[in-house]
N, C-alpha and C positions, 0 to 999 in steps of 0.2 A: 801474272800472279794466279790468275786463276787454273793455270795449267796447273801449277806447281801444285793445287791444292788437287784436281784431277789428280794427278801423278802418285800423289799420297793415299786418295782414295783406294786406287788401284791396286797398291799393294798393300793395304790395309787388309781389303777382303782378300787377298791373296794368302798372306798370315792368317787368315778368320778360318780360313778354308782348311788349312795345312794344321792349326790347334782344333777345330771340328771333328776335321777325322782323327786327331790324336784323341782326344777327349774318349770320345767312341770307342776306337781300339781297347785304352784304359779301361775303359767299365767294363765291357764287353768280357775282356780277356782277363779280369780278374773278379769276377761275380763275386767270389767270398767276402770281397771287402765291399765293394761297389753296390749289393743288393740287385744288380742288373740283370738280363738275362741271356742266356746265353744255349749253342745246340750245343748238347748233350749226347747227342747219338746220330747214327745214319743208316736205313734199311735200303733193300733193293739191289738192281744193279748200275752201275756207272755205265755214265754213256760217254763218246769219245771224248769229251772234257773234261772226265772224271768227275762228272755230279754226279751226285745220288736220287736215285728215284724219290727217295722219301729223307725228310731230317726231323730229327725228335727237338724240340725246343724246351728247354727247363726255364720256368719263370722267374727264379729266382734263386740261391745258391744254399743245400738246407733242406729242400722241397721233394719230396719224392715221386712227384709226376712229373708228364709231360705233354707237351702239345704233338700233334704230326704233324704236319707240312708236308704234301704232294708234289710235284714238278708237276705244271699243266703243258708245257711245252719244253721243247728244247732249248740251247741259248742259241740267240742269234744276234747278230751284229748289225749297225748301220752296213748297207752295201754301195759306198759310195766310192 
């Protein structure tokens, strides 16, 4: 019995997980409605994973500023 409620657990937060990052996307990806924030722009040059050196961050959808945002480093992966 007790598995069974385990088991349930399990893919609860699994579902939690999978509506989290929808959630996210949703706001994220429609600022006008959602008040969220969202980049706005991107300066510099791309390095070989196509980031950008720099991204502009808008606070909110309406706003006419923005933040910067620097890359401090490259990306890099677990090396396992």
């Amino acid at each position: 019995m007790t598995e069974d409620y385990y088991e349930e657990v399990l893919l609860l937060r699994k579902k939690l997980a999978k509506f989290e990052k929808l959630d996210r996307l949703i706001k994220h990806g429609n600022p006008e409605h959602s008040g969220y924030f969202f980049i706005c722009g991107e300066a510099g040059e791309k390095d070989s994973m196509g980031l950008p050196e720099k991204i502009m961050v808008c606070p909110a959808y309406g706003l006419d500023g923005f933040a910067s945002y620097k890359k401090d480093r490259d990306y890099s992966a677990p090396g396992w």
